[in-house]
N, C-alpha and C positions, 0 to 999 in steps of 0.2 A: 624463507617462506613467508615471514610475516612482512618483510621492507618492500618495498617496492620503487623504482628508481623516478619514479613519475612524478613530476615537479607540474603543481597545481599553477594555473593563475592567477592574476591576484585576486581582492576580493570583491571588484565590482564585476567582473568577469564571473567567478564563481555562483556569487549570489543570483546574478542573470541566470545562470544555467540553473542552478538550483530552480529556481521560478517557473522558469519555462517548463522542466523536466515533472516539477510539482505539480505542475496544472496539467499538465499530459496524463499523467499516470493518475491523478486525480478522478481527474474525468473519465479517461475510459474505465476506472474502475467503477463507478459512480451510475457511469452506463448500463457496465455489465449489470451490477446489482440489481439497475433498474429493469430491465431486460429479464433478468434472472423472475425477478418480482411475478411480471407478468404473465411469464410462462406456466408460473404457479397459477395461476389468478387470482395474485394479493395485489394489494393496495400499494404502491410507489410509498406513499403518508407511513403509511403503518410500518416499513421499513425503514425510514428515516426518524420517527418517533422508538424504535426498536432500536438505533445507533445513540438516542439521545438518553436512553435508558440504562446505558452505559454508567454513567453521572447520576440523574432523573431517579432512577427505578422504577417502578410500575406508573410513577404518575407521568413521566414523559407517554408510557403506552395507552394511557387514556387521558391523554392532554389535546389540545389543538392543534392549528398549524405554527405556533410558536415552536412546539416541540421538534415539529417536521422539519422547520428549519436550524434549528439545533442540529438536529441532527447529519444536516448537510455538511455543517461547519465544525462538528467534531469528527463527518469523514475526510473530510480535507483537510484539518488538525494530522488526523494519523497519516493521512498520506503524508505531509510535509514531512511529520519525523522518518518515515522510512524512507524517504527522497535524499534527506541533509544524512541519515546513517550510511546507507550505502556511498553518497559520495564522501564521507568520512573514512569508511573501512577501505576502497576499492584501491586506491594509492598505496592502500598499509600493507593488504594481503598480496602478495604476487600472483599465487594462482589466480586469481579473479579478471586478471587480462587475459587471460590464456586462449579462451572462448567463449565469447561473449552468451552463446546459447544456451552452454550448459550453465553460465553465471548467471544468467536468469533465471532458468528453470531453476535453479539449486535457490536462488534469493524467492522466489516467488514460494517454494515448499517452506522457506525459513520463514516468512514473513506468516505463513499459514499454520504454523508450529505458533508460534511464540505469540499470534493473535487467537489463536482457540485452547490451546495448551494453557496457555499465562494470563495476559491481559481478559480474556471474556472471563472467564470463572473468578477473577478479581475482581471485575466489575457488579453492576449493579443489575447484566441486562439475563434474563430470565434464559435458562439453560434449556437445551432441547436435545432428546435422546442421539444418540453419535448414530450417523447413517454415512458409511463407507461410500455409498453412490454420491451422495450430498457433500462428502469432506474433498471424493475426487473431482467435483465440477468447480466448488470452490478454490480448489485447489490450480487450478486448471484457470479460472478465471484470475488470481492473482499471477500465475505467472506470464497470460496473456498480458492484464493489463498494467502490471507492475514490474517483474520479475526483469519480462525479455526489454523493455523498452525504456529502463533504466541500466540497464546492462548496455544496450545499446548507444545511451546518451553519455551516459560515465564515460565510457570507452573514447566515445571522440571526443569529448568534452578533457580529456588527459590523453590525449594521442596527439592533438593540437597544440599540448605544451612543450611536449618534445619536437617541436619541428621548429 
């Protein structure tokens, strides 16, 4: 269960996919967020000052757009590491070839665990009451933007080494 037969590329190959895969899921999460923002009708800024808060503490939430852009760059910080994890584990674990949909969905619920479970309450950035509607959109939106489409890139990305 945990080997998996899948013989990677090498590392200029890799790093490519990594890149491309990082900036994908990067971005459409990036999107969703912003998207998400607006629906509320909050400020894009205050959401990105709210990721830089993370590190910052409340003075990223009342700083300027240095903060704002901070905050872009420590969301595409955490994407990168959940991009280079998953393509670290996916080779390791077997099940995770199996199907690619439920490997997203399943990676996008874990990434949603382990970033409001662990990583936020670690951090610096200011806690808000748990709302079940709010943990399933979010939820929903990482495994849109992260989950299914790193599952998807993995998968060929190590299906191409076996051929």
């Amino acid at each position: 269960m945990i080997t998996n037969q899948l013989k990677p590329e090498g590392r200029k190959g890799r790093g490519t996919a990594i890149l491309q895969a990082w900036l994908l899921v990067g971005s459409l999460d990036l999107a969703s967020a912003i998207i998400q923002t607006l629906i509320y009708d909050r400020n894009p800024l205050d959401m990105f000052r709210y990721i830089a808060s993370g590190f910052f503490g409340n003075t990223a939430l009342e700083g300027g757009m240095l903060y704002a852009i901070l905050g872009i760059f420590f969301h595409y910080c955490i994407a990168l590491i959940w991009t280079i994890f998953f393509f670290f584990i996916y080779p390791r674990i077997s099940f995770l070839s199996i199907n690619k949909i439920l490997t997203g969905i399943l990676y996008g619920i874990f990434v949603w665990l382990v970033m409001n479970q662990l990583i936020l309450p670690l951090s610096n950035t200011p806690s808000f009451p748990f709302k079940l509607k709010s943990a399933f959109i979010a939820m929903g939106i990482l495994i849109m933007a992260i989950g299914l489409p790193l599952a998807f890139l993995v998968s060929r990305f190590f299906s191409k080494k076996n051929h």
